[in-house]
N, C-alpha and C positions, 0 to 999 in steps of 0.2 A: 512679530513672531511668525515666524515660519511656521508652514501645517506641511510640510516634505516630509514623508514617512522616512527616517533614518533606520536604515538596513541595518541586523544585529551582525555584530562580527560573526562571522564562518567560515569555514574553510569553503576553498572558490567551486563550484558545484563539477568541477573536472577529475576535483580529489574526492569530491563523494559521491560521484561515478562510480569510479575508482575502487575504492571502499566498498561498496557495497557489490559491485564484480569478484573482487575479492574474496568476500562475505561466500558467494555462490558458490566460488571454488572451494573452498575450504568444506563450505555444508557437501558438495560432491565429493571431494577425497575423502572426508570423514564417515561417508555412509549416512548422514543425514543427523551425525551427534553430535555437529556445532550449530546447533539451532538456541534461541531465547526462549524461553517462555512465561506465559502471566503471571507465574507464580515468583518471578522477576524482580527484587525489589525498584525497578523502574517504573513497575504498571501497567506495563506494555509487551507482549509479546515479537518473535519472527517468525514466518511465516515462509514457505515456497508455493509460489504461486505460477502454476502452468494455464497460459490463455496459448488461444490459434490466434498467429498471425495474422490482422488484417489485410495485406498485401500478399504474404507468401502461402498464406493456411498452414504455414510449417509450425509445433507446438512453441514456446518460449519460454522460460522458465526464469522470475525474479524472486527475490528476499527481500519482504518487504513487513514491515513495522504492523501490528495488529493490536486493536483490543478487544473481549469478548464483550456482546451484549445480548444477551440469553442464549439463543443459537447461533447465532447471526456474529459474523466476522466482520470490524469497522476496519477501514486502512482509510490514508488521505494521499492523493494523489497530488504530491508537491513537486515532482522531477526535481528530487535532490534542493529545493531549494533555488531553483533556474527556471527562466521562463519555460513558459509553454507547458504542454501537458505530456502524463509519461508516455512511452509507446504502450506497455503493459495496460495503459488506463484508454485508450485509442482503442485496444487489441477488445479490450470487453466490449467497449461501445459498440463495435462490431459485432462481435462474439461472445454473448455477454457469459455461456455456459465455460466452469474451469476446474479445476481442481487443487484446493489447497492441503498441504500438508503441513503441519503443526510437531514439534519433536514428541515422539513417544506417542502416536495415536496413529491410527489406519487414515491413509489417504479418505479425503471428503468434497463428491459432487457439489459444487457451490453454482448461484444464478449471480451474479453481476448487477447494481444498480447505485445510480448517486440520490442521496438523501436529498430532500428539498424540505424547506420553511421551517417548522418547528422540528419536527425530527432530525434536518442538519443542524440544528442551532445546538440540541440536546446533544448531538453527537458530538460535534465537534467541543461543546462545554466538557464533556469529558475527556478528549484528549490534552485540552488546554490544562486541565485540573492537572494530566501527568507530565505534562512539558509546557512550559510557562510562557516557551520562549515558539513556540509557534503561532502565537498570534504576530507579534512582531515579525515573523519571516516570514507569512502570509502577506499582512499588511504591505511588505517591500516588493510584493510580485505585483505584477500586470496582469497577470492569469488568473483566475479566479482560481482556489481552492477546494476539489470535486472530496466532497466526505462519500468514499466506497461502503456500499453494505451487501456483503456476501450473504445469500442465504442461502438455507440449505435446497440440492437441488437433486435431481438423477443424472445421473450419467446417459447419454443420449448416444447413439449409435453413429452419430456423425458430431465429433469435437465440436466443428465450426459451426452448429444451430444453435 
């Protein structure tokens, strides 16, 4: 019996690029009213997230998937499902101060960090609870799986600290 993790069917990670580029243009032409929220029947929230540039310090702006857990904003940084890590998730590790916006609330000072040991187990158990199929398209990557925890932060006078 083979133990070869067999990858869940997906669309190939160029179209969910793609997709979720997309995603960004629309939440900008829209004025920020094609956004998800928790209240979702998904479970799951989106999310705009502006980090500085690791390389450029120029700001960057992605849509990316959230859950709520108390204050504190979970994302996982899967790059679409493709090896390696996102840039957006490189951009914190550098910079870990950002700003997320949520549909229908005022922009929110966030700090940047990845969960470790039982708090990533806890975490990531709850986004498994609302999508089944992300342990399976973890398991198919080479990259480990970074469970993001946004908390709440200030706004600093220089983006990139």
């Amino acid at each position: 019996m083979s133990t070869d993790v067999v990858r869940p069917r997906t669309p190939p990670p160029w179209f969910v690029h793609t997709a979720w580029r997309v995603h960004r243009l629309l939440h900008r032409l829209s004025g920020g009213r094609f956004l998800w929220t928790t209240a979702d029947r998904r479970g799951w929230g989106a999310l705009r997230l502006t980090t500085t540039g690791r390389r450029s310090g120029q700001q960057r702006d992605v849509i990316l998937g959230y859950l709520e857990d108390g204050d504190r904003l979970v994302l996982l940084a899967m790059n679409g499902w493709d090896e390696g890590e996102p840039a957006w998730w490189l951009n914190l590790r550098a910079h870990p101060h950002a700003v997320a916006r949520l549909a229908g609330q005022e922009p929110r000072a966030v700090v940047a960090r990845a969960a470790e040991g039982d708090e990533r187990d806890r975490l990531w158990a709850r986004w498994v609870a609302v999508d089944a199929t992300l342990g399976p398209l973890a398991a198919a990557r080479a990259t480990p799986t970074a469970v993001v925890v946004l908390t709440p932060g200030t706004v600093t006078a220089d983006p990139a600290t």
